[in-house]
N, C-alpha and C positions, 0 to 999 in steps of 0.2 A: 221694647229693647230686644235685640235679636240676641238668639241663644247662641252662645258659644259651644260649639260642639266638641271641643276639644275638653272641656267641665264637661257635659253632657257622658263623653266617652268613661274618663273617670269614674261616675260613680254608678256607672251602669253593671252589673258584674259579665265578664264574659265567660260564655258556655265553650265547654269546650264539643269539638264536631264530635270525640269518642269517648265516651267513661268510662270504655272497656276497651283495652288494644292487646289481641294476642299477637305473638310472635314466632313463629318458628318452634311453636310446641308438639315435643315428643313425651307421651307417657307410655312406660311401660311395665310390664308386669315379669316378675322374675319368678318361674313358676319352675317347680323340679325338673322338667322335660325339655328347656329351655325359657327364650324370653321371647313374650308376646307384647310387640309395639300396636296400643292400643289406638293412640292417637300419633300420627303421622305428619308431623311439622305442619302444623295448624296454624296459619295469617285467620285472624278476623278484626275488623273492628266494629263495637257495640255504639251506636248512637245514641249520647245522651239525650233525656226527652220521649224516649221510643220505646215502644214494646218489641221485642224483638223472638221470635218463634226460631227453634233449631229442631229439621225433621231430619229424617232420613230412614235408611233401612236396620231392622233390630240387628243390632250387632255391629252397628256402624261407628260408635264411639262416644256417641252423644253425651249420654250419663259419663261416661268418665271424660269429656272433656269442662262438662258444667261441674264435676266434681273437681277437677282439679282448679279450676275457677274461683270456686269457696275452697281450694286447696283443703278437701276431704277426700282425694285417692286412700282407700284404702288399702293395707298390705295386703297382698306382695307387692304391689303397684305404687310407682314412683315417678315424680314430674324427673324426665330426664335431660332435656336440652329445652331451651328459648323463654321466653318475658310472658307476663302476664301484668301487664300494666293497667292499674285503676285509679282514674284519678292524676295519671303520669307517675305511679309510684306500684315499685315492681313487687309484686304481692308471692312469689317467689322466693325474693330473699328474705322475707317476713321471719322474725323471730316466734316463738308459741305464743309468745303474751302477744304481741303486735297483731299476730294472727286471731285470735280471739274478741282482742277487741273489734280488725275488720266481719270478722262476723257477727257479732253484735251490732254494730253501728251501718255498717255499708253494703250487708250482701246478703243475700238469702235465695232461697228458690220453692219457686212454686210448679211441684207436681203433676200428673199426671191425675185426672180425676180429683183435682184441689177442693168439688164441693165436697167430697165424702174427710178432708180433713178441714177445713177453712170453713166449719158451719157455725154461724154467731148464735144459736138458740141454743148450742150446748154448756 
């Protein structure tokens, strides 16, 4: 009997291409002397499936754009313009609770020198 591929499609789930889509992300830090834009309208998209490496030069933004991600900028620093979409769901306009649970359930990051914390014999 041939498969109908239209049943087939159905019950197949589909991935989507990004499980991470930034947008036009500015954070910046509002420091007595003025304000220092740390990240700089920021496009990325994260493919799901993928390991995904972010380098660059110290002081480039990196840490504050993976924090704003798990939306942990800490004060004085604030997500100030564009999306952070995960999922298709803007993690940006996230309430505390909703935000807690995506960190719980959807988000995490793994450091710099991960085996000195991520050791299973301790």
């Amino acid at each position: 009997m041939p498969m109908d591929n239209n049943a087939l499609a159905q019950t197949q789930p589909v991935e989507p291409d990004s499980i991470v889509q930034i947008r036009d992300l500015c954070v910046d830090f509002f420091l007595p002397n003025g304000v220092l834009r740390a990240v700089n309208h920021v496009n990325l998209d994260l493919p799901a499936g993928k390991i995904t490496g972010l380098v660059g030069e110290s002081g480039s933004g990196k840490t504050t754009l993976t924090s704003a991600v798990l939306r942990t900028v800490s004060n004085p620093g604030k997500i100030t313009n564009g999306k952070i979409l995960f999922e298709g769901k803007d993690i940006v306009s996230l309430s505390e609770k909703e935000v807690r649970q995506y960190k719980w359930r959807d988000a995490s990051m793994v450091f710099q020198a991960a085996q000195n914390s991520l050791n299973p014999s301790m």
